[in-house]
N, C-alpha and C positions, 0 to 999 in steps of 0.2 A: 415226271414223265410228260412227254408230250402227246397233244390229239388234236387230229384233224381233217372227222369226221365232215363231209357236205360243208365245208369251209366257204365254196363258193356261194350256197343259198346264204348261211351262216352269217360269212362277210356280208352280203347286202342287204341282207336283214338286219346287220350292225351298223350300215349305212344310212339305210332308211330312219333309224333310229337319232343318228348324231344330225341327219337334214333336220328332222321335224325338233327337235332338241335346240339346235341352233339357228333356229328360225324363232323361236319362242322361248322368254327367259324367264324364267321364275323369281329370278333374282332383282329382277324390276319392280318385286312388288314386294309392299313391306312385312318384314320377316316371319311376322305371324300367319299373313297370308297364301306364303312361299310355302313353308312349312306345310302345312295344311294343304297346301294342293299335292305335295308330296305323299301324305298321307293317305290323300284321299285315292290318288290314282297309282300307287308303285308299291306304298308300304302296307300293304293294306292287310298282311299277313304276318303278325309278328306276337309271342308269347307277352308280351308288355301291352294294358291298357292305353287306351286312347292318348288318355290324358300325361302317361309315363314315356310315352314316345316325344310328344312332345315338347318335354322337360327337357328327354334327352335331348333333343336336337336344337333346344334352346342353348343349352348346356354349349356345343358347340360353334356356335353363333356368337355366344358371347364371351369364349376364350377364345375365338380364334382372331380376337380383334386388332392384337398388335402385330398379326401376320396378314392383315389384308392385304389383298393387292398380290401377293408371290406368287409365283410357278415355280411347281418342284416336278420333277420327273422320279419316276419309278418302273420296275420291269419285274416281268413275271411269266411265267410260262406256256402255252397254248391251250387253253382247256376251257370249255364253258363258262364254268366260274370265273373266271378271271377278262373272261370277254365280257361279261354281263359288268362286272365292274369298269371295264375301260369302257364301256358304249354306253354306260346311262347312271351307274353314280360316282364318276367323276363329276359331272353335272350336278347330280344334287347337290355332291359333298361342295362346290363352287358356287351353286345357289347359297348356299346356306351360310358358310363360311368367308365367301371371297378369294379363296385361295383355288389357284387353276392350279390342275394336274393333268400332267402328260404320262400316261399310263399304257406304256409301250408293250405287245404283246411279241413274242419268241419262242425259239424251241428252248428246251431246257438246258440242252445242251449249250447253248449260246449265254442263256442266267449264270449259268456255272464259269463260264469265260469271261464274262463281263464284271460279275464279283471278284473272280479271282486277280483280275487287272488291277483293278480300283485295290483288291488288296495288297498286291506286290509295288503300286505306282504310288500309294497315299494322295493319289490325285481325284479329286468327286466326281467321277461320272454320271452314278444316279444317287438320289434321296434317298431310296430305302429299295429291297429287292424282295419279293418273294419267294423265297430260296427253300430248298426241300431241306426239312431236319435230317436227313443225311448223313452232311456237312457238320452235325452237332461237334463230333468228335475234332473236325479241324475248327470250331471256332470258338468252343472252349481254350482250346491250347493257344490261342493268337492274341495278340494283343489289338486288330486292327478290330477286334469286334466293338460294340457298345451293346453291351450287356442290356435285354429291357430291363433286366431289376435294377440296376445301375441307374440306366435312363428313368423311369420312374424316380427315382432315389433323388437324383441331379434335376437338371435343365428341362427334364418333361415332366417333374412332378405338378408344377401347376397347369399341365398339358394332359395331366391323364382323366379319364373318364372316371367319376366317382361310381358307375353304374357299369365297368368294365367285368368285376369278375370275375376274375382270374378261375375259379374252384368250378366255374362250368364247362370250362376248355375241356374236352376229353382227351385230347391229346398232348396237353402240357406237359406231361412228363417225360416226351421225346424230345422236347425245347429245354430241357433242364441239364446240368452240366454235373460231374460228381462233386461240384463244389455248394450243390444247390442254389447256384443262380441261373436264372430261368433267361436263356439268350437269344429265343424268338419268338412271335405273339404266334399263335396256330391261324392260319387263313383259310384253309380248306383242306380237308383226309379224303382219300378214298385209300377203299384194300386191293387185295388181288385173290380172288376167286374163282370156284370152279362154278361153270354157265354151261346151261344144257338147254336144249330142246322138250321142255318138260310134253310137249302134245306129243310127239315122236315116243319117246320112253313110256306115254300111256298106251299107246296103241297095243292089243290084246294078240295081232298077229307077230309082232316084231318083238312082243312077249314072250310067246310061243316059241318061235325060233330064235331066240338066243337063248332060253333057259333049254334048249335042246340039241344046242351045240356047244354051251360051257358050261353047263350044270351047274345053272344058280342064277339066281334075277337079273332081269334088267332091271335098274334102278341108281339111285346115285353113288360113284364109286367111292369108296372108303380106301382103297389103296392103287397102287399106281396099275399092279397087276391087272384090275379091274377096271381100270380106265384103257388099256391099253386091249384088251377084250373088244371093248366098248367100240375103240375105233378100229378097230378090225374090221370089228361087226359091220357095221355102219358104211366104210369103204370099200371093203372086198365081197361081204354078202347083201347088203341090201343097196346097193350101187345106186339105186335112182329110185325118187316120192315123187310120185306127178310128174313125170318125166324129167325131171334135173338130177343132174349128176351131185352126188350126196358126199360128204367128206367127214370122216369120226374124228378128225381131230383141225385146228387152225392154230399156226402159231406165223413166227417170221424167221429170217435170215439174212438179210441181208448187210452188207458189210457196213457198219455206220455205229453212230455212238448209243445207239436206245438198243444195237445185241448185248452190250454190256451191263443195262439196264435188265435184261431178259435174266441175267444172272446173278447179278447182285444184288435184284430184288426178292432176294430169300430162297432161291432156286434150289440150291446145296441143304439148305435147313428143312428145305420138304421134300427133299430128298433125305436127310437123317443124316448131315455129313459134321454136323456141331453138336453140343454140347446141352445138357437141360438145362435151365433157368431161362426167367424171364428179367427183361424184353429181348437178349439175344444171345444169348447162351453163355455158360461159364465154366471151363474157363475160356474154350473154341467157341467163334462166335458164327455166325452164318456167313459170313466173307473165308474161314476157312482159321480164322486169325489167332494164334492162343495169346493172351494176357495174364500178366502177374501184376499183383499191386497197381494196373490201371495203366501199365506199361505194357505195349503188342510187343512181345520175345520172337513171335515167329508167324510165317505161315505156312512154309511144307512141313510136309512129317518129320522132316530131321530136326526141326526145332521143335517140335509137336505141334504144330499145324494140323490141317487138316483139308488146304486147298488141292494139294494133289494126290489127298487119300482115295483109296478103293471109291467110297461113298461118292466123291467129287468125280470121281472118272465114273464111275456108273450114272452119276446125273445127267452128264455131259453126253456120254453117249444115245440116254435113253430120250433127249431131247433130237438128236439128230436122226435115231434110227426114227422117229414118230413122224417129224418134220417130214420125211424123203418119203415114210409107206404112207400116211395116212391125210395128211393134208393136201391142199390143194396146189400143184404145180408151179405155180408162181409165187407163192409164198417164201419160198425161197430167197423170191429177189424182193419182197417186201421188208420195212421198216416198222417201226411201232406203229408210227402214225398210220401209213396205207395199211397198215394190216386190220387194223382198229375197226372199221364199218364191213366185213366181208362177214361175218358173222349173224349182221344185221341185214343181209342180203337171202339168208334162206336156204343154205347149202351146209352147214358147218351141223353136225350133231350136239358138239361137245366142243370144250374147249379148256382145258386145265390151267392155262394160265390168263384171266380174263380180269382185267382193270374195274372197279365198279364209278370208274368216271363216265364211261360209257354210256352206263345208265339213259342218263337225258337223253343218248342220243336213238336208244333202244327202244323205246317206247313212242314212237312218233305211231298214228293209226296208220300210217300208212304203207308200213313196211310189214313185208312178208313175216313176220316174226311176232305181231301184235294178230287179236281176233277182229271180230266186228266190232265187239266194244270199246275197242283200244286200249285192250289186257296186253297183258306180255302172255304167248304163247311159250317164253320159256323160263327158268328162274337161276339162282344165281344158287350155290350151297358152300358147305364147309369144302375145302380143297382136301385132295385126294393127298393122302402122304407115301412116301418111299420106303423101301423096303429096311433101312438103317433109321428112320423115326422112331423115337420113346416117346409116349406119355411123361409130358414135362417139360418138352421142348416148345419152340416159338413154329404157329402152324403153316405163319404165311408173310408176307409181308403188306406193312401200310404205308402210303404216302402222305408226309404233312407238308404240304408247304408253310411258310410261317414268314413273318416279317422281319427281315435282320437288317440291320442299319451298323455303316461302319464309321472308327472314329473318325474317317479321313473328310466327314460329312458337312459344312459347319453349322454350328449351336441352334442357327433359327432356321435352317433348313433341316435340321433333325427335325425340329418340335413341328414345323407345318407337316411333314410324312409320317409325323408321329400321332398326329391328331386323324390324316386322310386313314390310315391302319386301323386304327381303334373305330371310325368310322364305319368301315367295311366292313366289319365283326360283329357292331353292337349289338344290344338284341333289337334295337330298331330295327335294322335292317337284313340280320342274320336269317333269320324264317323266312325271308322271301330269297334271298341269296341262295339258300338251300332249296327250295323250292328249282330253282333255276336253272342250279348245277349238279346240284344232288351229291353233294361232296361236305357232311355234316361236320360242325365243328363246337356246337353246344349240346351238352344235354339235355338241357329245356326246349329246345328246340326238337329232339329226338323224339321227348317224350310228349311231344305237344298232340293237341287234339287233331289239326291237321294233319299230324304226319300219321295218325292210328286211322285216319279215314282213308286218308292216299294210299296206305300201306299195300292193298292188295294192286295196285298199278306199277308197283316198282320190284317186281320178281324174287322178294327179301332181302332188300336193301336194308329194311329200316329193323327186320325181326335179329338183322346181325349187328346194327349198332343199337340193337336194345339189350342184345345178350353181353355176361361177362369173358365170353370170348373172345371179343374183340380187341380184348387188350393179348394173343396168342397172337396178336399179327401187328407186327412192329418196324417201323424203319430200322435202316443202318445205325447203328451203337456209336457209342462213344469209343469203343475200339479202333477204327479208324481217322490215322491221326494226320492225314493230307487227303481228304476224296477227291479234290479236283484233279492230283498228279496220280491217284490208285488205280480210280474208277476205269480212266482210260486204258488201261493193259488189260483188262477183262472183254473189251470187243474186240480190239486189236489180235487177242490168241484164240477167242470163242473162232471170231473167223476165218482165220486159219484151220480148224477142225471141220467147220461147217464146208470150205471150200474142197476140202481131203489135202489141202498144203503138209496137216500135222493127222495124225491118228489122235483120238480124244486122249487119251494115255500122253502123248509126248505136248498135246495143249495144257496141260492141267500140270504138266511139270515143267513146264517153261514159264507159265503163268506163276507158280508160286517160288518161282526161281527170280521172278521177275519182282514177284512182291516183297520176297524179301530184300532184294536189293535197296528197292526201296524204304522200305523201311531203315536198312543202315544209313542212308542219306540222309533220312530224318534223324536218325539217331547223333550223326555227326554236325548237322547244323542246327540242331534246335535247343533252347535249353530244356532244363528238367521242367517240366511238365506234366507228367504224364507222359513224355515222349518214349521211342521206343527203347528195348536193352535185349538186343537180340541175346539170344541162345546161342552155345555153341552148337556146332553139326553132331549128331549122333545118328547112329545105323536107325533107319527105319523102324527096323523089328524092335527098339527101345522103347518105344512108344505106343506101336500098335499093342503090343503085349500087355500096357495099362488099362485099367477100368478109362472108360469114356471115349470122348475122342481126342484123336484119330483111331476111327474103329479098324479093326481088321475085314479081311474081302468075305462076305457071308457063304458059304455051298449055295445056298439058294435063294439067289436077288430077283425072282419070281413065286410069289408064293401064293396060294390058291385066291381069286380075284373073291373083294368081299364087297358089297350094293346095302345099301339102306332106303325104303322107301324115304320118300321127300320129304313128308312130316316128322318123322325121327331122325332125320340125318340133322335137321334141324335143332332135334332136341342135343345133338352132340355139341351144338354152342354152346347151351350152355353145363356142360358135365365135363369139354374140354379140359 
């Protein structure tokens, strides 16, 4: 996903950074020296000893020596994290190493375009990409990847960091293929949760009157019925706090490639529209998808799918009816990105579908939304589930990006992006990276003593990747076996419904009319793989009438709204 929060202060604050940067080289002075001024002013927060930092970055000084001198380019998405590495350690990593990199930042949607080029042309455009595991599903099946196990194995083995680590990654297992090789390094996670106004939901008056017009707490929702209360509440009856006009829910709408984002990032599965197991259900996955033996057979109900079930059409609608009563008028015509800081402006109650990449940019003292202290006035919780969710299912979705290098790259421009990657992870420089972006990618670093101090500053960022819930919220699966050519038919029909083109019912059976199509395309040009073996068509009712999904349409997709104060909803991480 993409973000682009005060991009304008952002940008020249990344400016100001690459002048004073490029007016002063570190790399002028001899390497122990460079190092160490590294340490003393940028790394200066990291779970490794003094003296283990700079081994490590010995370590890379002195392998990167038969690559001195190179420029490789690489590309990656718009998000904090990923600015903080293009504006200050490409620099170091060139201090230290000799190796310059051009570390181009884009929407995500443009990473997804770019790779997918470089993979149909076999021609190198970039060095390596930081690409969402996603994508795992098409890049097991491909030949154009290079595998890191492989890489490691091969040409980067004397390129790899002895002190890398592989067993800290938390999210390694979404990099990992059913073949158990592991085909991207994790670079940065964030989830998708529910963000509330926690000062607002304390207030004693607003108390009062909502347990006096729905009989039962304000407090953080546990189900959608309850969220949907919430913003009622919020926009219809308590209309203005301090004179501003007050909104119970924020999401977006507008025609563009992150509404498909809106729905693919596990939309349907917290809605109850797939299957139990984890990371994404089985044998329906939260795309809507059924698979047998590792091969997608289908994804409308007539193959037993589950994209254009009951579940999938109530998801669909209940995000549009929300959008149109409850949020704010323009939102509408917003994207991810512009939607992203409107939250952080002081108007929004609530908000069910909320990125915690955001974070960083949440917590600035100066917005309405932080106190005097520079707390967050509001906190982040377990997301609210649909009215077709089981205990057993996946709760939410997570984003990893991760580093994927393809073979089309060549040998000694793999090994210098292979060396810049492992850099930007180390535990040298990961505690302050997170620190940054707030987008965690080790354990050690989760669990470190800085982040148990910081913790009450970042609205339960850090109490959800400390619990074992965290693994209920998961990227797109190995189920999906082309995302670059899938992904796009999910905004392409979302907004057609959103505009009134489709009624949510004939979106959701166009969309998985559309999916299967495609999938028979894979089916016809790819070899066996894991590739698809569609289903024949069978009546609807064949399927809904089976245990699982595709469920059938419930009597009652509204069922009494249920609230958990903050400190126990919390305790639902980890009992998930």
């Amino acid at each position: 996903m993409g973000i682009n929060l005060v991009r304008v202060i952002h940008s020249y604050s990344g400016f100001l950074i690459l002048l004073f940067l490029s007016s002063f080289s570190w790399a002028a002075l001899p390497i122990s020296e460079s190092i160490n001024q590294w340490l003393d002013t940028e790394f200066v927060n990291s779970t490794l000893t003094r003296e283990q930092q700079e081994k490590e970055l010995l370590w890379f000084h002195r392998v990167s020596e038969p690559l001195r001198g190179m420029s490789i380019r690489v590309v990656s998405e718009r998000i904090d994290t990923h600015w903080y590495e293009a504006n200050v350690l490409t620099k170091a990593f060139e201090d230290i190493t000799g190796i310059q990199v051009i570390h181009e930042i884009t929407g995500e949607d443009d990473v997804i375009k770019k790779i997918s080029t470089q993979m149909a042309l076999g021609y190198n455009l970039y060095d390596a990409y930081i690409n969402d595991s996603d994508l795992i599903g098409t890049h097991f099946r491909s030949d154009n990847i290079m595998a890191i196990s492989d890489l490691m194995a091969q040409h980067g083995k004397d390129f790899t960091l002895p002190t890398l680590d592989l067993d800290d990654f938390i999210g390694l297992a979404f990099t990992t293929g059913p073949n158990g090789k592991i085909y991207q390094l994790p670079d940065q996670q964030f989830a998708n949760l529910y963000w509330y106004r926690h000062d607002w939901f304390s207030r004693e008056d607003f108390q009062e009157q909502f347990k006096s017009r729905y009989g039962y707490d304000l407090a953080v929702p546990q189900n959608w019925a309850a969220y949907e209360d919430i913003a009622e509440f919020f926009t219809m009856h308590v209309k203005e706090i301090d004179g501003v006009k007050v909104y119970g829910h924020m999401d977006y709408g507008k025609n563009d490639p992150s509404l498909g984002w809106r729905f693919s990032d596990a939309w349907l599965s917290m809605a109850g529209a797939g299957d139990k197991g984890l990371p994404n259900g089985l044998p329906v996955d939260e795309w809507g998808i059924r698979v047998e033996n590792c091969s997608p057979v289908g994804a409308s109900v007539s193959r037993g799918g589950a994209l254009n079930s009951p579940a999938a059409k109530f998801a669909l609608t209940k995000y549009i009816e929300w959008l149109d009563k409850y949020a704010p008028p323009d939102a509408r015509n917003m994207n991810f990105s512009e939607s992203g800081a409107v939250a952080a402006q002081g108007a929004i109650a609530q908000q069910i579908f909320w990125y915690t990449a955001f974070t960083a940019d949440f917590i600035d003292p100066t917005l309405p939304v932080t106190d005097e202290q520079g707390r967050p006035k509001w906190r982040m919780a377990p997301s609210p589930r649909g009215p077709y969710w089981e205990s057993g299912m996946k709760s939410g979705y997570q984003d990893n990006g991760a580093w994927t290098f393809l073979t089309s790259t060549p040998v000694d421009r793999q090994q210098a992006a292979w060396l810049y990657a492992q850099f930007v992870v180390s535990k040298t420089v990961s505690l302050q990276k997170m620190i940054k972006g707030l987008t965690p990618i080790r354990q050690s670093d989760i669990e470190s003593d800085y982040m148990s101090k910081a913790a009450p500053n970042y609205g339960g960022l850090i109490e959800f990747y400390r619990s074992s819930a965290r693994l209920s919220w998961t990227p797109t699966g190995t189920n999906v076996p082309d995302y670059p050519s899938m992904s796009k038919l999910w905004w392409q029909n979302i907004a057609s419904a959103v505009s009134g083109k489709m009624t949510a019912e004939q979106a959701m059976d166009n969309l998985a009319e559309e999916m299967d199509s495609e999938l028979k395309r894979l089916m016809n040009n790819a070899a066996d793989n894991c590739q698809p073996k569609l289903n024949d068509v069978s009546p609807e009712s064949t399927w809904l009438e089976k245990p699982g999904s595709p469920k059938p349409k419930l009597e009652n997709e509204k069922p009494k709204g249920e609230t958990l104060p903050y400190v126990e909803a919390l305790q639902r991480w980890e009992i998930n």
